[in-house]
N, C-alpha and C positions, 0 to 999 in steps of 0.2 A: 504494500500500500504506500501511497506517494506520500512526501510530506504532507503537502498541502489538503490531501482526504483527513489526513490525520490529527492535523491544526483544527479541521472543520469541527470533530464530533469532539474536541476537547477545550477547554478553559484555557484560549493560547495565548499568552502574554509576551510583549516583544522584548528583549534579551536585555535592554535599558530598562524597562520600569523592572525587571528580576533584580539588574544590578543597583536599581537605587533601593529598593525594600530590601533587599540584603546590609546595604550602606546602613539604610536610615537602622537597624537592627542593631548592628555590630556596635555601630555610633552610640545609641540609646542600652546598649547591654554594658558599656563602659561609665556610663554614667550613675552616680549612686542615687539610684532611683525608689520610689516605694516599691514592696513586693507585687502589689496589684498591677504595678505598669509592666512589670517582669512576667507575670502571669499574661497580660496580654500580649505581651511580644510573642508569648511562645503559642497563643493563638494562632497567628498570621503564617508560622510553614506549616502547621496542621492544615488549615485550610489550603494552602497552595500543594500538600500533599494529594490530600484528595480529589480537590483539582485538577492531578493530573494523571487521578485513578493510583496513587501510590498508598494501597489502603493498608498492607502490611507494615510499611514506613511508618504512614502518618498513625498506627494506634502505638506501635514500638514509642515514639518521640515521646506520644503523649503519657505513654506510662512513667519514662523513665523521667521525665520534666513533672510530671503531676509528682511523683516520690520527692524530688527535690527541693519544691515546692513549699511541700509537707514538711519535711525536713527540715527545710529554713525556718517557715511558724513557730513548728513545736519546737525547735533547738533547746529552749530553754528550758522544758519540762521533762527531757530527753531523761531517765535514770538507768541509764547505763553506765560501762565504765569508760574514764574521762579518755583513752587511747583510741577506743573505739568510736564515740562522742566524737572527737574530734579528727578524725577522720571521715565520718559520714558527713558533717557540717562543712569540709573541705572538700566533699568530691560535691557536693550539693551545691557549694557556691562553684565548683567549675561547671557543670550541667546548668546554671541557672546565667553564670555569665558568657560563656560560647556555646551552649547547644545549638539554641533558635538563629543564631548566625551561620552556623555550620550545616545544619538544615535547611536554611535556604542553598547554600551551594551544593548541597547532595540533589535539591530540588531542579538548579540551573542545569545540571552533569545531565538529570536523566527528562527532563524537558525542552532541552534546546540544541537543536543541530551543529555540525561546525561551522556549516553555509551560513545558517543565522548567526552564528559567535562572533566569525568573521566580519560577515554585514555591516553588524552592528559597533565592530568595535571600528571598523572603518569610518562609518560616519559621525564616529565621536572623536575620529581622526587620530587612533590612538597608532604609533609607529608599530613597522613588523617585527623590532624585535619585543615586542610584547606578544603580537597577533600570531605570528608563529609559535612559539611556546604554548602559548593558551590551545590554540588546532590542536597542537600534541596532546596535550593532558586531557581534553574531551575525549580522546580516542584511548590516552591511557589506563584512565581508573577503570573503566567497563572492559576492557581487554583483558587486568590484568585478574576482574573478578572472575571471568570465566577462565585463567589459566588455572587458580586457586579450586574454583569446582573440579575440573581436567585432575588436580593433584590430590584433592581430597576423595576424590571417587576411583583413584586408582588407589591411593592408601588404604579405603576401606575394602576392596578386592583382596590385599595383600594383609586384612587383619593389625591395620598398622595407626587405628583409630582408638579415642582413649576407654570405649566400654569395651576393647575386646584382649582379651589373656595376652596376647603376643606383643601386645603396645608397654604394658607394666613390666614382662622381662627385661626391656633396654629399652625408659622412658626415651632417652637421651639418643639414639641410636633412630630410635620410629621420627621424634623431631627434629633430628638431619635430614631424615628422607623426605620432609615435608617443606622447611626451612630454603634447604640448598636449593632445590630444581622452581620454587617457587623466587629469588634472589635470580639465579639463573634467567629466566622468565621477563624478571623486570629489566634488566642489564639488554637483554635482546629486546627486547617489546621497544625499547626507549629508542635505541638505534633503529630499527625498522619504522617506527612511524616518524620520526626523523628525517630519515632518508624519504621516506613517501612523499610528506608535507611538502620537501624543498622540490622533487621531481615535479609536483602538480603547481611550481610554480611561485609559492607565498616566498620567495624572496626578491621575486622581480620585483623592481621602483615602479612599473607602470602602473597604472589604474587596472581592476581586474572588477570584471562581471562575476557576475552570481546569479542563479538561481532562485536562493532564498529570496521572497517577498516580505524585507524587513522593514515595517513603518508603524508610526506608534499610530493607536486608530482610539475612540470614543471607548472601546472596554481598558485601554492602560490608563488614560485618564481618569477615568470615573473608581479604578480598581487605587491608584495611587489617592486620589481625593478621599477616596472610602478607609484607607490606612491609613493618613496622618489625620483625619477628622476623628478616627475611632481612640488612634491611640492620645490624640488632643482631651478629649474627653474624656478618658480612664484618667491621665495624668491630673486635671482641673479635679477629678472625682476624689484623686488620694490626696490631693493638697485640700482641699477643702473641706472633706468626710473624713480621713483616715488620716488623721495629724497624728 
């Protein structure tokens, strides 16, 4: 199926308002903010999850963000022990300040083409030796999941996974066979799409067509106005309710 069939029956946003709602995220997750406007940020890639039909992703997020959540609140009534304590209050505060930022990029990797990555970062006129590299890493993370499946489905063939008897004789020996050829993997994967990228051209100085139909249209606007109006109003709601 074409892109463009594909864009149609899905919630398709152009590659800039993905890159500003990621911005405006990372920006407002660095800021010490009330927990309410945090609870809301991590609203925004849930719903960009489903979105885009990533419905195994977007309830994962939401578990692991809703516990951290939690975790922050209750910290103080926490009666465990203090090593413990505070290590869940430190993984809580890293999930609650880079998840929903991180999230949106796991969001951009598996909703937006290179055609479009490219397009787009063209008319914000950003140079190739950005636009290059960025082509590579669209093609890397998704290549190198499926080397990962490739090695984990041949380990459990050979018994070499952690529920099975022959993994616990020589922990350390099954996670070389898994470690190495997966290192291996990446080493080559990097160089091949490398080499690809520069043969189809992304180093030439000329101007370069494309395919992708990249233009922000009435849904990036209204979808951007609907974000910084919602999280305007949660922020108003903790400053004046939630002192």
């Amino acid at each position: 199926m074409m892109d463009g069939q594909l864009n149609k029956r899905k919630f398709h946003l152009d590659p800039r308002t993905k890159l500003f709602i990621m911005a405006l995220i990372a920006t407002l997750e660095m800021m010490d903010t009330h927990i309410l406007v945090t609870a809301a940020l991590g609203v925004i890639p849930f719903l960009l999850f489903l979105s885009n039909r990533q419905f195994a992703g977007a309830f994962k997020f939401l578990a692991i963000f809703s516990l951290a959540v939690l975790a922050h609140i209750f910290r103080a009534d926490m009666q465990i022990n203090m090593v413990l304590n505070m290590i869940i209050v430190l993984l809580g505060g890293l999930v609650l300040a880079l998840f929903p930022a991180f999230a949106c990029g796991d969001y951009i990797l598996k909703s937006t083409t290179v055609s479009e990555a490219i397009s787009a970062l063209e008319k914000l006129k950003v140079g190739r030796k950005i636009t290059i590299p960025l082509s590579v890493m669209f093609r890397f993370f998704p290549t190198i999941r499926q080397e990962h499946r490739s090695i984990h489905d041949a380990a459990m063939m050979r018994g070499l996974t952690i529920g099975r008897k022959r993994f616990w004789k020589n922990p350390a020996q099954a996670l070389e066979y898994r470690v190495v050829p997966l290192l291996i993997s990446i080493a080559n994967i990097g160089t091949d799409l490398s080499a690809a990228a520069l043969s189809r051209g992304l180093d030439n100085p000329i101007k370069h067509t494309t395919y992708a139909d990249v233009k922000m249209t009435r849904r990036d606007y209204l979808t951007i106005l609907a974000i910084v109006s919602f999280l305007t109003l949660v922020y108003l709601l903790s400053s004046l309710v939630f002192k």
